[in-house]
C-alpha positions as CSV (number, residue, x, y, z in Angstrom):
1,X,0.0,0.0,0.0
2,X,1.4,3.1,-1.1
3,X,0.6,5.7,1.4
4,X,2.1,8.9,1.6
5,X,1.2,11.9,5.1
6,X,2.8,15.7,4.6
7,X,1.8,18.8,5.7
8,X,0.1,20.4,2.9
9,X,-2.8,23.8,2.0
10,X,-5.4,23.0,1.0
11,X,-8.3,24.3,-0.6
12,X,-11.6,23.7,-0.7
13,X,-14.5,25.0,-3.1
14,X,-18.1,24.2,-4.1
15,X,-21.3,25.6,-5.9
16,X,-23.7,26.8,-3.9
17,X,-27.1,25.2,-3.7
18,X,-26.0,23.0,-7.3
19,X,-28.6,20.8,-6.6
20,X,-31.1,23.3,-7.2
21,X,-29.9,24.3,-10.1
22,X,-29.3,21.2,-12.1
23,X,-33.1,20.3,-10.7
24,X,-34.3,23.9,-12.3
25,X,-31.8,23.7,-15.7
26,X,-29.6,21.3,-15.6
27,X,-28.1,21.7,-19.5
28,X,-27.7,25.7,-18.5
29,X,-26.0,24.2,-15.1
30,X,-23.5,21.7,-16.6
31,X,-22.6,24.7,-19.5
32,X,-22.0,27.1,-17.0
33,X,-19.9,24.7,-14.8
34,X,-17.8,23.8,-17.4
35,X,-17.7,27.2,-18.2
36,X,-16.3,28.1,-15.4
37,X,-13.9,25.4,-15.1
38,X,-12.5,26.3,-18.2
39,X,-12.2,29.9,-17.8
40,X,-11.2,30.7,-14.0
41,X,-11.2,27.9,-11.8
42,X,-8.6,25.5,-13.8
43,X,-6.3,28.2,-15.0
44,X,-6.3,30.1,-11.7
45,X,-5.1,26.6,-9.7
46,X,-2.4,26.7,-12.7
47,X,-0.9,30.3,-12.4
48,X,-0.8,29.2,-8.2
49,X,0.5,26.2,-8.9
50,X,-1.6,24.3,-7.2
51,X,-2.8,20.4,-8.1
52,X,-6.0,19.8,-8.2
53,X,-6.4,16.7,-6.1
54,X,-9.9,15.5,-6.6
55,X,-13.2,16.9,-8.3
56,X,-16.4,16.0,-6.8
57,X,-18.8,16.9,-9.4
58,X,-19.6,20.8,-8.2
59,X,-17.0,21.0,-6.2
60,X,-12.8,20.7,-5.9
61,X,-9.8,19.8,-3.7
62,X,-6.5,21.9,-4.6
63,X,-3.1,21.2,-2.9
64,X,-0.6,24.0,-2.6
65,X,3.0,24.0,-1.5
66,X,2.6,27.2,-0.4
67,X,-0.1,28.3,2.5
68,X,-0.1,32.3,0.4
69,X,-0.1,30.8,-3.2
70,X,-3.3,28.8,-1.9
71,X,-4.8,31.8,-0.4
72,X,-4.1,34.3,-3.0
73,X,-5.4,31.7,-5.4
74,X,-9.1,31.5,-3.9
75,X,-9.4,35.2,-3.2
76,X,-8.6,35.6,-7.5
77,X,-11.1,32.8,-8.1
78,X,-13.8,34.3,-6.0
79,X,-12.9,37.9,-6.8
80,X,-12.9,37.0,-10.9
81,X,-16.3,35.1,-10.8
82,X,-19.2,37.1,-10.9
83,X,-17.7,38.6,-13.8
84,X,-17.1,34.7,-15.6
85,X,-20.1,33.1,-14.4
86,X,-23.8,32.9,-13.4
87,X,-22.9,30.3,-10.6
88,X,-21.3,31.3,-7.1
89,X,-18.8,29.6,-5.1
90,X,-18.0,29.2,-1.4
91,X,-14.0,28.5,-0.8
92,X,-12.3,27.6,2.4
93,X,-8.5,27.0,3.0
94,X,-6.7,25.0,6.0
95,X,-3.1,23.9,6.3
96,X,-3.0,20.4,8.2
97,X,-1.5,16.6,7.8
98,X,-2.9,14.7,4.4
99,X,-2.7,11.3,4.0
100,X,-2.4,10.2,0.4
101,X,-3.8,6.6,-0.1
102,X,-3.3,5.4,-3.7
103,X,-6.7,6.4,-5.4
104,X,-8.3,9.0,-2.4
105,X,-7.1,11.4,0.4
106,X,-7.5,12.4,3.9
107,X,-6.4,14.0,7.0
108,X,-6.5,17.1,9.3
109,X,-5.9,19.2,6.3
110,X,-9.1,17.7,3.9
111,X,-12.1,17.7,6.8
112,X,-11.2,21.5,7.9
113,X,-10.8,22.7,4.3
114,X,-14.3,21.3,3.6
115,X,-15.7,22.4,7.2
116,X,-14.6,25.8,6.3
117,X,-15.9,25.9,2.6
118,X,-19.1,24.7,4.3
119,X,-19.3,27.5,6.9
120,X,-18.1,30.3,4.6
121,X,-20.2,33.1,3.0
122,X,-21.0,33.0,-0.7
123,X,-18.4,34.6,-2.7
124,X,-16.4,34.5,0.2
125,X,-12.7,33.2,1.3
126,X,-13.1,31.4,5.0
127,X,-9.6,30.7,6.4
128,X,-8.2,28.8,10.0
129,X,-6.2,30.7,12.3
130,X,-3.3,28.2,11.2
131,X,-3.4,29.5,7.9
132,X,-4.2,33.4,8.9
133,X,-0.6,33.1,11.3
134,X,1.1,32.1,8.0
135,X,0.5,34.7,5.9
136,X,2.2,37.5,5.3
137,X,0.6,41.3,6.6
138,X,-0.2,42.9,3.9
139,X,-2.2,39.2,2.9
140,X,-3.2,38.8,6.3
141,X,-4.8,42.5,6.5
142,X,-7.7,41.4,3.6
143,X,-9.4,39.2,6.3
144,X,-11.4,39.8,9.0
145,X,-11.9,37.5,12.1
146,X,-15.1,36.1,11.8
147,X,-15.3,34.3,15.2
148,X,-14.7,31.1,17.1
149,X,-16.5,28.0,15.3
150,X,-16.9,24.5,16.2
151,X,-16.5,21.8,13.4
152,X,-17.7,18.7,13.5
153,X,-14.9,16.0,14.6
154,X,-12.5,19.2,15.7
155,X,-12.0,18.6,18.9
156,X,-11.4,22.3,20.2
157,X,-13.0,25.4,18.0
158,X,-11.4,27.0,15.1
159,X,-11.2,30.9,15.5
160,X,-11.7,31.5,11.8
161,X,-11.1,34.4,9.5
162,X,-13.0,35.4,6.3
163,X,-12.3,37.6,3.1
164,X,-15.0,39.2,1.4
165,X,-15.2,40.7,-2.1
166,X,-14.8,44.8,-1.7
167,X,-18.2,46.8,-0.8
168,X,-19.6,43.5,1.3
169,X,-21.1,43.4,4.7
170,X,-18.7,42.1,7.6
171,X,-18.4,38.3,7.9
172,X,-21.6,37.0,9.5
173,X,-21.5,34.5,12.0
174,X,-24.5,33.1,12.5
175,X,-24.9,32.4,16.6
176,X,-24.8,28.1,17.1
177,X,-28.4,28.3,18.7
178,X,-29.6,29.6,15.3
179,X,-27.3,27.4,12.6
180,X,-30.1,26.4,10.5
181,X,-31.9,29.9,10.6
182,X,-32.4,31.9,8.0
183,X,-31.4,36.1,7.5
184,X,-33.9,38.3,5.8
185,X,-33.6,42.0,5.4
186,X,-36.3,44.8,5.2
187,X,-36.0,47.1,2.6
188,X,-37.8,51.0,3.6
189,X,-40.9,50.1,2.3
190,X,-41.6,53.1,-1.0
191,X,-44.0,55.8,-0.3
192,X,-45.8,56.5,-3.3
193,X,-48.4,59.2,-1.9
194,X,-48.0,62.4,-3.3
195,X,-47.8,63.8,-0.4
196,X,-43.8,63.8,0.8
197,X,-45.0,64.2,5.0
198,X,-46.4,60.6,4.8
199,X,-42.4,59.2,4.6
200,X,-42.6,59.2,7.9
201,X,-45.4,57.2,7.6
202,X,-43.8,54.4,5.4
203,X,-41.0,54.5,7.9
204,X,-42.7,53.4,10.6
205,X,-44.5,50.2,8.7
206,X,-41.5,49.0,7.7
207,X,-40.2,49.4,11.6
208,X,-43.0,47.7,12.9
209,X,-42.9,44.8,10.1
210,X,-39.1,44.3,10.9
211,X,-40.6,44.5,15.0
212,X,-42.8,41.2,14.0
213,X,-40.7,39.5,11.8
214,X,-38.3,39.6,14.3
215,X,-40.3,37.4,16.8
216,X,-40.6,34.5,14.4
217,X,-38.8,31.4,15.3
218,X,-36.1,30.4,12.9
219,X,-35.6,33.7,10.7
220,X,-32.9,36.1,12.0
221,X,-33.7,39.8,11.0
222,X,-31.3,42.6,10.0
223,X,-31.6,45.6,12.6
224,X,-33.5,48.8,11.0
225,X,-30.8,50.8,10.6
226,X,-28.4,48.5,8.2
227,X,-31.2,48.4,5.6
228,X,-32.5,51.7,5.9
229,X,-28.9,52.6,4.1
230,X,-30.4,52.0,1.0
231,X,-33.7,54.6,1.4
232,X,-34.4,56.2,-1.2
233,X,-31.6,54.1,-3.6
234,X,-33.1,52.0,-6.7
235,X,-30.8,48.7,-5.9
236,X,-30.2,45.4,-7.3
237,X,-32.0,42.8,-4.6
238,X,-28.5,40.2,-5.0
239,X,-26.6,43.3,-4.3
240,X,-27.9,44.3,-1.0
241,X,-28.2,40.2,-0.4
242,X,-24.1,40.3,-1.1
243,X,-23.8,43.7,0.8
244,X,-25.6,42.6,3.8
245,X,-25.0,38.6,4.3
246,X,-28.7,38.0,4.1
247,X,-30.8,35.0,2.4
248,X,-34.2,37.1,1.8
249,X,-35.5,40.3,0.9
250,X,-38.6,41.8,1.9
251,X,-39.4,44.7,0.0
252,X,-42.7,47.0,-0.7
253,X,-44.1,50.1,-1.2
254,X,-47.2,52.6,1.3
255,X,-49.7,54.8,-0.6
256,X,-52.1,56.4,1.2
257,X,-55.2,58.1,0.5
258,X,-57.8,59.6,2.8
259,X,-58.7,57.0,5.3
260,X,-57.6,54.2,3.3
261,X,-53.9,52.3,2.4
262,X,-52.9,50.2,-0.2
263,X,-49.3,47.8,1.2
264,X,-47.8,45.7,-1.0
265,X,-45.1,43.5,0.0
266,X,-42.9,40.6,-1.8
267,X,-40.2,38.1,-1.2
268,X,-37.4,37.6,-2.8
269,X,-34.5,35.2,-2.6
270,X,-31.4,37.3,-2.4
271,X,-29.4,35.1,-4.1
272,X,-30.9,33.9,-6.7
273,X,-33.0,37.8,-7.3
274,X,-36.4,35.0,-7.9
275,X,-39.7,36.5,-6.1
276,X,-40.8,34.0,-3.8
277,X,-44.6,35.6,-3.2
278,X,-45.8,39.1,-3.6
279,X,-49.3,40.5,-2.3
280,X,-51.2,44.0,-1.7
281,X,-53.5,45.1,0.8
282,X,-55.9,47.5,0.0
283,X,-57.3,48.6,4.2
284,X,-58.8,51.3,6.1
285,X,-55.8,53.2,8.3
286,X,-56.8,51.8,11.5
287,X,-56.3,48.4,10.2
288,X,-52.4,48.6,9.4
289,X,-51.2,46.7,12.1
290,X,-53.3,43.7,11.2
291,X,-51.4,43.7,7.6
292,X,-47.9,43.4,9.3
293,X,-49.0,40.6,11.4
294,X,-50.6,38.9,8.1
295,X,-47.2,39.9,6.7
296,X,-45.1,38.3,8.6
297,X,-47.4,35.2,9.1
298,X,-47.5,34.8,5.2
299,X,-43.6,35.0,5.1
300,X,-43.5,32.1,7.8
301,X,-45.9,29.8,5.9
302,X,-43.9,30.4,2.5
303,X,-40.9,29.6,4.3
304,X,-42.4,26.4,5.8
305,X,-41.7,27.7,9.5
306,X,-43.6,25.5,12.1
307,X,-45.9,27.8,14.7
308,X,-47.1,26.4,17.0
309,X,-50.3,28.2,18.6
310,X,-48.9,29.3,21.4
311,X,-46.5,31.4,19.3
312,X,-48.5,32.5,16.9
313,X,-50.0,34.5,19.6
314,X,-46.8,35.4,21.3
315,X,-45.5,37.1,17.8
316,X,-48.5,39.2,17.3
317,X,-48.1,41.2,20.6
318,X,-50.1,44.3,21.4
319,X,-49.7,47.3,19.2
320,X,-52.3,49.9,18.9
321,X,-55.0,51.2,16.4
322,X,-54.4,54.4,17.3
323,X,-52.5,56.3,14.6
324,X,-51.7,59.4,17.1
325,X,-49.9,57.2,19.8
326,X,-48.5,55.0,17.0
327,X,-46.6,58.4,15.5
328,X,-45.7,59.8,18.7
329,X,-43.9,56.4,19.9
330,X,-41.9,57.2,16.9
331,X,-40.7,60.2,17.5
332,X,-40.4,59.1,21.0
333,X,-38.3,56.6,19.5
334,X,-36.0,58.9,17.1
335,X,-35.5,61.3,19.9
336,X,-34.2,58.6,22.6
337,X,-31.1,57.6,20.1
338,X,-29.4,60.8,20.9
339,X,-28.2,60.4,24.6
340,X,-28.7,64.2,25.7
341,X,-30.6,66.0,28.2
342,X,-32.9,67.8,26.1
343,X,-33.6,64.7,23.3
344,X,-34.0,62.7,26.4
345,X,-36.6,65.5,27.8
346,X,-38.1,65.6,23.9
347,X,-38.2,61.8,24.2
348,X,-40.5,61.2,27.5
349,X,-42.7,64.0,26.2
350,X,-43.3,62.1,22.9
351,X,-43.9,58.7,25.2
352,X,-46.5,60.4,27.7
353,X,-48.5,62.2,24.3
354,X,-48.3,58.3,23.2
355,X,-49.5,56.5,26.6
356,X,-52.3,59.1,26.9
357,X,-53.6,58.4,23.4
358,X,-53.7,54.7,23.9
359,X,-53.0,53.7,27.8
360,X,-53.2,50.0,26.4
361,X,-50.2,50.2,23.7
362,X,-47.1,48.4,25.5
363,X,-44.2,50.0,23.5
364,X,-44.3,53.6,24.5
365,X,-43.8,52.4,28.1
366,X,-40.8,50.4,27.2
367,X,-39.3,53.8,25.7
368,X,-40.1,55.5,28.5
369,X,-38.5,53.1,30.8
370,X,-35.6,53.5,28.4
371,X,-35.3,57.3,28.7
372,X,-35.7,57.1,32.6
373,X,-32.4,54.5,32.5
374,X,-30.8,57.1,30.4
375,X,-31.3,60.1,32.6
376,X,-30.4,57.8,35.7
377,X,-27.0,56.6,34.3
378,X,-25.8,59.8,32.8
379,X,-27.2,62.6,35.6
380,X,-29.5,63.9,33.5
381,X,-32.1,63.1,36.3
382,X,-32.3,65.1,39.5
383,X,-33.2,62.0,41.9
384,X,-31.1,58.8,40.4
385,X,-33.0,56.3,42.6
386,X,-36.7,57.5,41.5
387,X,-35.8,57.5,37.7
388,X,-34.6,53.4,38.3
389,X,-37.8,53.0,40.4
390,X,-40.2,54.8,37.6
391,X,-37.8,52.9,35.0
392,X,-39.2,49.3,36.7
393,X,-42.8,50.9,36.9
394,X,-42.8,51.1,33.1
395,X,-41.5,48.0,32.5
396,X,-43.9,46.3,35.1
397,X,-46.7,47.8,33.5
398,X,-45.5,47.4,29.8
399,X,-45.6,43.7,30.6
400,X,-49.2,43.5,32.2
401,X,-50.8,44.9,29.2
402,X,-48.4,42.5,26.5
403,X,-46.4,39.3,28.6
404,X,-44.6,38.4,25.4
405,X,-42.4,41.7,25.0
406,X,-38.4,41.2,25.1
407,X,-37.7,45.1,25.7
408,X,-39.7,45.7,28.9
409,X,-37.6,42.8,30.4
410,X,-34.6,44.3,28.8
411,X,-35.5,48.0,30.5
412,X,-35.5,46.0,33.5
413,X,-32.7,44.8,33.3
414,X,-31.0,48.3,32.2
415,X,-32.1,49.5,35.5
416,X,-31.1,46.6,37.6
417,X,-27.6,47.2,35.8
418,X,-27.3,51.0,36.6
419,X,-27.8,50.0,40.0
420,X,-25.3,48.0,40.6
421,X,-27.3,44.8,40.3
422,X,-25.6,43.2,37.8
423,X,-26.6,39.2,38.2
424,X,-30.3,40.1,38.0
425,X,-29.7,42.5,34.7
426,X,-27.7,39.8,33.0
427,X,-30.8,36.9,33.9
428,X,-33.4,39.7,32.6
429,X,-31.3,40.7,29.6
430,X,-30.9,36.8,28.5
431,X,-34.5,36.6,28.7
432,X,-35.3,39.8,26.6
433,X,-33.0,37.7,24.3
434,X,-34.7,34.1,24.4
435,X,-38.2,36.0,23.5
436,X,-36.5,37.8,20.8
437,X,-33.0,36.6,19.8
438,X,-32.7,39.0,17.0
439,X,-32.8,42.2,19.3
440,X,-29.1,43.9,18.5
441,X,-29.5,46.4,21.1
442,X,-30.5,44.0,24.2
443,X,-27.9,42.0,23.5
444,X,-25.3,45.1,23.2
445,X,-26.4,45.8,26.3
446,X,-26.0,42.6,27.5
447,X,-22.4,42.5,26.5
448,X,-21.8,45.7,28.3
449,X,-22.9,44.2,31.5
450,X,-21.2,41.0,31.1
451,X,-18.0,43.0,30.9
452,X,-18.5,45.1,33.9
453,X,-19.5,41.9,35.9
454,X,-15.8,40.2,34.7
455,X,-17.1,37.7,32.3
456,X,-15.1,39.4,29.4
457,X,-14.8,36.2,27.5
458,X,-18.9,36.3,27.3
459,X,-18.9,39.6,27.0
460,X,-16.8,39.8,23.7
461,X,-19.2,36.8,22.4
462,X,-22.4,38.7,22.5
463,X,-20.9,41.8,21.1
464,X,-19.8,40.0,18.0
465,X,-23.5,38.7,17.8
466,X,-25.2,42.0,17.9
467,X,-22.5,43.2,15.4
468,X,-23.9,40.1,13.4
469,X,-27.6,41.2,13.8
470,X,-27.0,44.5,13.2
471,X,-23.9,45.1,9.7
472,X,-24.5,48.7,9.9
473,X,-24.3,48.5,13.8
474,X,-23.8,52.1,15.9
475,X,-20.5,53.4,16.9
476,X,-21.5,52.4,20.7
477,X,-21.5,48.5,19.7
478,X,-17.8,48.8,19.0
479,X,-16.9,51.0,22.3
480,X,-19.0,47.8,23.6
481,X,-17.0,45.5,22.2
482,X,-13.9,47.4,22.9
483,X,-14.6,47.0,26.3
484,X,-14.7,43.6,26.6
485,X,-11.2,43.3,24.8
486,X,-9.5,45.6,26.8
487,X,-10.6,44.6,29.8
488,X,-9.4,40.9,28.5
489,X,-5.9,42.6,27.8
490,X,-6.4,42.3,24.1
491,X,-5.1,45.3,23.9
492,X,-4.6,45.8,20.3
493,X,-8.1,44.7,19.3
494,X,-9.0,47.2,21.6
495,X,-7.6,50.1,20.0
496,X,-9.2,49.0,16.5
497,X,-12.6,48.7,18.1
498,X,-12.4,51.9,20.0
499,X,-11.0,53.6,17.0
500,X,-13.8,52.4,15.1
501,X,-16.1,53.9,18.0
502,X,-14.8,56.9,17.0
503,X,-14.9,56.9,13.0
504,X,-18.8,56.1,13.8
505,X,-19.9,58.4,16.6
506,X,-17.7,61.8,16.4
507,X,-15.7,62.6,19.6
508,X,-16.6,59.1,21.3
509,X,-13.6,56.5,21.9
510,X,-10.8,58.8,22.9
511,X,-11.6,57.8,26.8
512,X,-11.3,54.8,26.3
513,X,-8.2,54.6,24.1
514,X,-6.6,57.3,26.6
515,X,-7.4,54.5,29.2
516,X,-5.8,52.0,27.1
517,X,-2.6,53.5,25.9
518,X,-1.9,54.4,29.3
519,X,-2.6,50.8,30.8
520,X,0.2,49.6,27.9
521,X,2.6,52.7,29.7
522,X,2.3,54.7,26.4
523,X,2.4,58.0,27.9
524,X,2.2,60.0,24.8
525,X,-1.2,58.5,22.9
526,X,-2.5,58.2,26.0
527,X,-2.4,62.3,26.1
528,X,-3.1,63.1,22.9
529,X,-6.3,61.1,23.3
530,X,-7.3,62.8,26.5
531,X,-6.9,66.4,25.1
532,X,-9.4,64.9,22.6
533,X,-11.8,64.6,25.1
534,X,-11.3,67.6,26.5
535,X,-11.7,69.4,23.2
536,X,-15.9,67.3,22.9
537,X,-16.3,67.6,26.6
538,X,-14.7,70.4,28.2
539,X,-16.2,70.0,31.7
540,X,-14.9,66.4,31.8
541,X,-14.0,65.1,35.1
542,X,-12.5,61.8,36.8
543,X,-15.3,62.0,39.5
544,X,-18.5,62.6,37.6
545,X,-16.8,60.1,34.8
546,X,-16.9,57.1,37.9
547,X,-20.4,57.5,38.3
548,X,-21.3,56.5,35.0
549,X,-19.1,53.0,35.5
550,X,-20.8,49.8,36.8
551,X,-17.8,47.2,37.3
552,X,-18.9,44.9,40.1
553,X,-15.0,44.8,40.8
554,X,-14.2,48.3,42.7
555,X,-10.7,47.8,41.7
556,X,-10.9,48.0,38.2
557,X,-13.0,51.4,38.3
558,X,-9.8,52.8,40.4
559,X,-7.5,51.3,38.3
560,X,-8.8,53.0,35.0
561,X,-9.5,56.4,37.0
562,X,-5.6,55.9,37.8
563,X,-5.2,55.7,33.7
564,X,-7.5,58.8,33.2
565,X,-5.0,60.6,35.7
566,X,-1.8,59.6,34.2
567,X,-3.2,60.6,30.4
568,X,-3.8,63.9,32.4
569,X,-7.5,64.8,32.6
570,X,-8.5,66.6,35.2
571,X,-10.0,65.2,38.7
């Protein structure tokens, strides 16, 4: 028996959903796989000089002597194929042991190339850390970690890395609780009124569709403000599919007239750009939220989601009829993002105007409970203690008039946070999250609290999963993240985050990258950083800064005021 073992690169690559295809086409199928064969795949392995090892119908193995010249060869293939062919590819590379047995292969280096091909993005490039430590930096700087996964018959996970073709979303990594789910994305629904005021008006369907879809079991949703990017832009469906990682697109149009509204909504497979089902609904205005709920429930059947009763009420939750409250707990809404006194102020106005309209509509409680966390946290509230008590008032009550709503446990948990009770916020923030797993923000904020309880590790997990829900996250889900590395010594991973922070939300980040450079003794970023922070927030102090901190661990609080001094801002 002739068998051979050697550490070799290999890569892996296959067409994605080829079945499908050759079950729609198959003459087109076969042409454009030999197609592309002919005219990227076969002479790219050439000019890498790379063997082609064994061809499995749609798919290949390629061995490489070099661990670059295999990498460099799968970003040309998947960087010269949309332009060659109609099919797609997914591509992974390991370096490992493979045995060579006469007529077939195997090894280390064959089940991680094809575990990785499996797991990577279309169009994508998914590498091991093995093979990421090998390359060169200006090779190594194209990818972008892309998590910790665990393969089947790996014994320990694989922290992964992924390139992705210029303009795309960041690699997605799908949390293991939700492996088989799939990712849809909202598009702003079109307002075709003549009247330009009722854009608002389309806004806030396609926020409350997005709201609903989100409590269905088995579909992930992309947060509002990733797909709102594209308001107002005529785009191709595959494109914002590429863009944002995402398997489906939900898109549709508003028109309004007098006391009625004509919706119409389809769904579209992002990869392929086919319409899976389209409708209109023609309703009086007090009947809107009824179509989003009929929305939603048509997407699940035509996705061949099991509901159970019991969840097909939970999903539907209580909204309101009443247009009035409806609008104001959007503005309410809009007004909260912007963590100042007066939008705060602006904020619980819009929520009371809402409450008063409609006493039985759940959500503008939740806001409210949000905006009294806000002005507890940050001062903004004369008597700390009674904003956190009226902050667990409004959740309480949010809850009696609608049991199956993930943010009134989550504004609970806010306040049980800010007040030092961080084991009760974490319980109350993971069950915001097992009622709605899709809700970015919870877990953000779940992340934050993990990291000032100690659990870093944890808390760097959840970030990277409300980065996943959420491509087109806000600048305060990196200083989150950011957080949790620096507080795990990653110092370096740190800085990128917190710089990032910074590139998102103007004049954010330099406090905590003053607190980092002066915890790795460099003296001189660690003071340029600080006069940055004097230059946003001139009456900036030490002691009013402390306040704001929740670490369960006294010592760490003291230890980064220490930084704060030594990067010199003031006491």
């Amino acid at each position: 028996m002739n068998r051979i073992r050697r550490l070799t690169s290999v890569l892996s690559a296959d067409v994605v959903n080829y079945s499908g295809q050759i079950r729609a086409d198959e003459n087109r199928t076969l042409e454009e796989l030999r197609k592309l064969r002919r005219a990227v795949f076969d002479p790219l392995v050439s000019d890498h000089r790379g063997n082609i090892v064994k061809r499995m119908g749609d798919g290949w193995l390629v061995e490489f002597g070099s661990v670059s010249e295999a990498v460099r060869c799968a970003i040309d293939i998947q960087s010269k194929v949309p332009g060659q062919s109609e099919l797609q590819l997914r591509v992974g590379v390991h370096l490992g042991d493979v045995v060579f047995d006469e007529d077939d292969l195997f090894g280390d280096g064959i089940n991680l190339a094809v575990r990785l091909q499996e797991a990577s993005d279309t169009g994508a490039v998914l590498i091991s850390d093995v093979v990421h430590r090998s390359l060169d930096e200006r090779l190594a700087e194209l990818f972008r970690r892309a998590g910790d996964r665990q393969f089947k018959n790996a014994p320990d996970p694989v922290t992964v890395y992924q390139w992705s073709s210029p303009g795309s979303a960041p690699p997605r990594v799908t949390p293991p609780s939700h492996s088989n789910s799939l990712l849809i994305g909202v598009l702003p629904f079109d307002n075709l009124s003549s009247d330009p005021d009722q854009e608002f008006f389309a806004d806030g369907i396609t926020e409350e569709i997005i709201t609903t879809l989100s409590k269905l079991p088995n579909l992930l949703v992309v947060a509002r403000n990733s797909t709102f990017v594209y308001k107002g832009r005529s785009v191709d469906v595959k494109q914002v599919g590429l863009e944002q990682g995402v398997d489906l697109v939900l898109e549709g149009s508003v028109r309004q007239s007098g006391n009625r509204v004509r919706i119409t909504a389809q769904l579209i497979n992002a990869k392929t750009g086919m319409h899976i089902w389209a409708d209109r609904y023609d309703r009086d205005m007090e009947d809107v939220f009824e179509i989003q709920d009929e929305i939603a429930l048509r997407i699940a059947t035509e996705l061949q989601v099991e509901l159970l009763d019991g969840e097909m009420a939970r999903f539907r939750g209580a909204g309101t009829k009443n247009l009035q409250a409806w609008t104001a707990q959007l503005h309410a809404v809009e007004a909260s993002r912007s963590i100042t006194k007066d939008a705060q102020a602006e904020a619980r106005r819009f929520t009371q105007q809402a409450i008063a309209l409609d006493p039985s509509y759940s959500a503008p409680f939740c806001t409210l409970g949000f905006v009294y966390t806000v002005e507890a946290r940050h001062s903004f509230a004369a008597d700390r203690t009674a904003a956190l008590t009226q902050a667990r008032d409004c959740a309480r009550r949010a809850l009696e008039i609608d049991s199956y709503n993930p943010e009134a446990h989550a504004i609970a948990g806010f306040a049980d946070a800010i007040d030092g009770q961080l084991g009760s916020a974490i319980e109350k923030f993971s069950e915001a999250l097992a009622l709605n797993p899709n809700h970015a923000d919870v877990a953000a904020r779940l992340s934050l609290t993990l990291a000032f309880s100690g659990q870093t590790h944890e808390a760097i997990r959840v970030a990277r999963q409300a980065i996943t829900l959420n491509p087109h996250y806000p600048g305060w889900y990196a200083g989150v993240l950011g957080l949790g590395l620096r507080l795990s010594g990653r110092y370096q991973e740190a800085i990128e985050a917190f710089t990032e922070y910074g590139q998102k939300a103007e004049g954010f980040g330099h406090l905590d990258l003053a607190i980092v450079y002066a915890e790795m003794r460099n003296l001189e970023a660690a003071r340029h950083e600080a006069k940055q922070v004097m230059l946003y927030r001139p009456q900036f102090s030490i002691s009013e800064w402390a306040k704001t901190q929740l670490f369960s661990n006294i010592e760490i609080l003291e230890r980064d005021s220490n930084s704060l001094r030594l990067a010199g801002l003031p006491e």
